[in-house]
C-alpha positions as CSV (number, residue, x, y, z in Angstrom):
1,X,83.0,54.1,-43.3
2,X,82.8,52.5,-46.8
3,X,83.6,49.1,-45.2
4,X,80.6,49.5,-42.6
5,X,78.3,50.3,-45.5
6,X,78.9,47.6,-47.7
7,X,78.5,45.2,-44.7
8,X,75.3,47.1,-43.9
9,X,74.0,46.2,-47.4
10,X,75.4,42.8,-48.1
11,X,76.0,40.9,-45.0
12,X,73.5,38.8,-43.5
13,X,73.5,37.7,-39.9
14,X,75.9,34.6,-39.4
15,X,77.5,35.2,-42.5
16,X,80.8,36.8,-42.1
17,X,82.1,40.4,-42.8
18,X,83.5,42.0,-45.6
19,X,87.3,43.4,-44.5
20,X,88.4,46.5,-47.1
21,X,91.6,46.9,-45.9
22,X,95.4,44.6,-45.6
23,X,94.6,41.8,-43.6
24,X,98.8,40.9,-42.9
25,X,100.9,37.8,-43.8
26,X,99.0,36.0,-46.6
27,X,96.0,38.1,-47.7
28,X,95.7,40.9,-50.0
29,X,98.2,44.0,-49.9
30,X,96.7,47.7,-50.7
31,X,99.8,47.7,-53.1
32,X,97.9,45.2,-55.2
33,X,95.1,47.4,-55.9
34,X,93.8,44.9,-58.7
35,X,93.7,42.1,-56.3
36,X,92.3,43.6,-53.7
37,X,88.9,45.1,-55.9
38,X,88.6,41.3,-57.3
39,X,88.6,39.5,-53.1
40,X,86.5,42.6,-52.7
41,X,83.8,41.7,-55.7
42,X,84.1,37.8,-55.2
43,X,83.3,38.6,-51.0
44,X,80.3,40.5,-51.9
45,X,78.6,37.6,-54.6
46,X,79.4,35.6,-51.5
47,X,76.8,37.6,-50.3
48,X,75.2,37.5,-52.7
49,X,74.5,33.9,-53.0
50,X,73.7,33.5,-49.6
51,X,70.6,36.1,-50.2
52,X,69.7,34.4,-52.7
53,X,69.7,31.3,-50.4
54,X,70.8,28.7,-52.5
55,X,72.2,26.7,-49.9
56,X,68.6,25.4,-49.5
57,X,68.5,24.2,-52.7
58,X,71.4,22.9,-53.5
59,X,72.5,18.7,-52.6
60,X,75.9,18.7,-50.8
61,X,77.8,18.0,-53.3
62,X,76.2,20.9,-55.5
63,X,76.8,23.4,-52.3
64,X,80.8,22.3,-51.7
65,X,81.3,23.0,-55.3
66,X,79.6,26.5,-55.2
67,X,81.9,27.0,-51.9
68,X,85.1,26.6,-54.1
69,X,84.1,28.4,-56.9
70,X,83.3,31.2,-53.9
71,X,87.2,30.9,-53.4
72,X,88.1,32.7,-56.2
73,X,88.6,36.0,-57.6
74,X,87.7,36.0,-61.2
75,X,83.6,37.1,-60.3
76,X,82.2,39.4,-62.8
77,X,81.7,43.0,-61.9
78,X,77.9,43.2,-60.0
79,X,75.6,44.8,-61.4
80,X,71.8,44.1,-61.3
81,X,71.9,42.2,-64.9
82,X,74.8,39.9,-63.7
83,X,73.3,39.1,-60.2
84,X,69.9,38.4,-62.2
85,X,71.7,36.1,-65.0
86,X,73.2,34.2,-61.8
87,X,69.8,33.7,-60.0
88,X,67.9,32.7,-62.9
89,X,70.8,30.3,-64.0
90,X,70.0,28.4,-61.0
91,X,66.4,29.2,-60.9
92,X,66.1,27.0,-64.0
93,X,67.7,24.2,-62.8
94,X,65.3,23.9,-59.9
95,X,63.6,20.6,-61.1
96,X,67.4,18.9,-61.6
97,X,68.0,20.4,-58.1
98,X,65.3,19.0,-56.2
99,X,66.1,15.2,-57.8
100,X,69.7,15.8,-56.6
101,X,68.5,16.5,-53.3
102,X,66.3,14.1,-52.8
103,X,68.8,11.4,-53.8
104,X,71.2,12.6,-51.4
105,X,69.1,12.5,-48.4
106,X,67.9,9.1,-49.7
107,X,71.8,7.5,-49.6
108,X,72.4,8.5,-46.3
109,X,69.3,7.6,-44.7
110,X,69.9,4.1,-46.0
111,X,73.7,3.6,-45.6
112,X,74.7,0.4,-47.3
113,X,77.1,-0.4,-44.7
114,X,75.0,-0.1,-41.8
115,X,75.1,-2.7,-38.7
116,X,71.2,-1.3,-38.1
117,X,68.8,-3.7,-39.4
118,X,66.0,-0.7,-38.7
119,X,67.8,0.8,-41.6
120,X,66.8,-0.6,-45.6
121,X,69.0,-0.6,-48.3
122,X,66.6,-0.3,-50.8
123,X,63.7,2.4,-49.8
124,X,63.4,4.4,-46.3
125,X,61.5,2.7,-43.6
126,X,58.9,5.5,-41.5
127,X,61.7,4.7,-38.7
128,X,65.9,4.8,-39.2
129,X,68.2,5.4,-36.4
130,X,71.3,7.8,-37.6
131,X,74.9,7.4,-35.5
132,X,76.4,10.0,-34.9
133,X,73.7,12.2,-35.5
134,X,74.3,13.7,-31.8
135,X,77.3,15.6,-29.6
136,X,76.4,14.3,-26.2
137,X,78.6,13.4,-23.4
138,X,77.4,10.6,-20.3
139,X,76.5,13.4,-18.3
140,X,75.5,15.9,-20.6
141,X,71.9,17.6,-20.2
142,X,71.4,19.2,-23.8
143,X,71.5,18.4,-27.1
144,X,73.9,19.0,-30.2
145,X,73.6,18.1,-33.8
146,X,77.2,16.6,-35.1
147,X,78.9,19.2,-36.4
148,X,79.6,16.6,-39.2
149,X,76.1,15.8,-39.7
150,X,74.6,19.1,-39.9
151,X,73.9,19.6,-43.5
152,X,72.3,16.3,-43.5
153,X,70.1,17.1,-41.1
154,X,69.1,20.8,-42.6
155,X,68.9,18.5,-46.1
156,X,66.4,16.3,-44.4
157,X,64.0,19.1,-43.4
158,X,63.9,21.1,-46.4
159,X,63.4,17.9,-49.2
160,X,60.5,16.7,-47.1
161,X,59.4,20.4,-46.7
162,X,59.7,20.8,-50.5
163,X,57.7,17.5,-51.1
164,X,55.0,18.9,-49.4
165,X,54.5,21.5,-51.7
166,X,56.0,24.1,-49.2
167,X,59.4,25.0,-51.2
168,X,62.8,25.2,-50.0
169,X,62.8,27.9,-48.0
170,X,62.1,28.5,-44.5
171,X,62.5,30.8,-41.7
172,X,65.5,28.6,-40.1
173,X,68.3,28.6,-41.5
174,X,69.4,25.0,-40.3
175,X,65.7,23.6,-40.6
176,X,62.6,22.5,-37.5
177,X,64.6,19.2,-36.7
178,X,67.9,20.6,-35.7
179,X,65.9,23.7,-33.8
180,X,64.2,20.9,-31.9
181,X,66.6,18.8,-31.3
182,X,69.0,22.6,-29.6
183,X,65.7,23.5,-28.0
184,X,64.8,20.4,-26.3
185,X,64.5,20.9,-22.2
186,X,67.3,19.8,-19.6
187,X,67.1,15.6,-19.8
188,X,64.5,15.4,-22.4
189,X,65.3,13.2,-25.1
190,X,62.2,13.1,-27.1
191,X,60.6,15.8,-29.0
192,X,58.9,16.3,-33.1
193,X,58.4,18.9,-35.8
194,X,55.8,18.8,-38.8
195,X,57.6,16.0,-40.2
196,X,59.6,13.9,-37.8
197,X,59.3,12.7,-34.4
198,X,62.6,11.6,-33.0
199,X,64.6,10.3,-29.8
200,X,68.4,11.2,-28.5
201,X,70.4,8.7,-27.2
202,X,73.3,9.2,-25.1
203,X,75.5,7.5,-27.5
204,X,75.1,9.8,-30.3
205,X,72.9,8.3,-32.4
206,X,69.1,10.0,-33.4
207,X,66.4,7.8,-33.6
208,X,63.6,9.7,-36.5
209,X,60.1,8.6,-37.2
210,X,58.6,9.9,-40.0
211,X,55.3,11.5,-39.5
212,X,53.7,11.8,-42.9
213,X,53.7,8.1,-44.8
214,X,52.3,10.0,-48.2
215,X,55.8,12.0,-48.1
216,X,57.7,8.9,-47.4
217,X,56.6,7.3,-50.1
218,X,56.4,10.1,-52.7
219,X,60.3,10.5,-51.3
220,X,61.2,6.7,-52.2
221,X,59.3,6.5,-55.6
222,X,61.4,9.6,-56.6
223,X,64.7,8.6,-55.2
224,X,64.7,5.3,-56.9
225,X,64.1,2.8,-53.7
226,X,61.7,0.4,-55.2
227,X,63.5,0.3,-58.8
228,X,66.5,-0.4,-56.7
229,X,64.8,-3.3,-54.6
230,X,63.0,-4.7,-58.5
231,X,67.0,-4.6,-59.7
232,X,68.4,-6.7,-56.5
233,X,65.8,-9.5,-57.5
């Protein structure tokens, strides 16, 4: 009963459970009632954070180090003045965020190493073809982001969403171009959101087109492309 009712108010849907009780070989005994009460508080500001939706904020980098510190047990108690000091710790750090974000996306849309000529080293074209991008067999007849690739591709969506004045959240919680790209007919490779048109190819890689040039730009005089192309001079 007490289990079901703290996943009925901190769980969200895709999220994972809360488990209050032994889980066997490796996990927390009831004999280690200290323990256990400190997996149980850091598994419920796990929750926490992802009502708070800071994922969509956060670059990569930012997010993987949240995920670690998740993997402890030293979490202060909740109450509604620690959960508010949390949120507005990160509240104010929106700004430094955002540039962190943007940066990110801007790197791997322009990989140094890249055999494509479509794609710049020094500011985003409106057109870059990503490898990999895609799961798709010869003979397959849908559509799967790379597993690998995913976070890229929700970080794409939600910096050009932001740059638009729209904020980072949104009612997907992996972003328009992935749903596009899953929703896409039997044998149809093209399709577009409010900020991308795009192309699957059947060896993996995801052709993008970006739709609004005012973004694009904004995007590469934030993330540094033109200083970058002055300094190669």
């Amino acid at each position: 009963m007490l289990s079901s009712r703290l996943n009925d108010s901190f769980i969200l849907n895709g999220s994972g459970y809360i488990y209050l009780r032994s889980r066997g070989d490796g996990y927390t005994s009831w004999d280690d009632v200290d323990l256990m009460l400190a997996n149980l508080r850091r598994d419920c500001w796990r929750h926490i954070v992802e009502r708070l939706e800071l994922r969509r904020f956060l670059s990569s980098d930012r997010l993987a180090e949240l995920k670690n510190d998740l993997k402890n047990s030293n979490w202060p108690e909740i109450t509604q003045e620690s959960v508010m000091v949390f949120a507005q710790a990160h509240m104010s750090q929106l700004d430094v965020y955002m540039e962190e974000a943007i940066k990110e996306v801007f790197d791997f849309l322009r990989p140094r190493k890249s055999k494509l000529k479509t794609n710049s080293q020094f500011e985003v074209p409106h057109k870059v073809i990503m490898e990999r991008w895609l799961d798709s067999g010869p003979y397959a007849t849908y559509w799967r982001p790379n597993y690998c690739y995913e976070t890229n591709m929700t970080q794409l969506d939600r910096v050009f969403q932001a740059l638009d004045g729209a904020g980072f959240v949104s009612n997907s919680y992996y972003g328009q171009l992935y749903d596009a790209i899953v929703a896409l007919p039997p044998n149809q490779t093209v399709g577009e959101t409010d900020y991308f048109r795009f192309k699957c190819f059947k060896n993996g890689n995801l052709h993008i087109e970006f739709k609004r040039i005012d973004l694009l730009e904004k995007f590469n005089t934030i993330a540094g492309g033109k200083h970058l192309r002055q300094a190669a001079e």
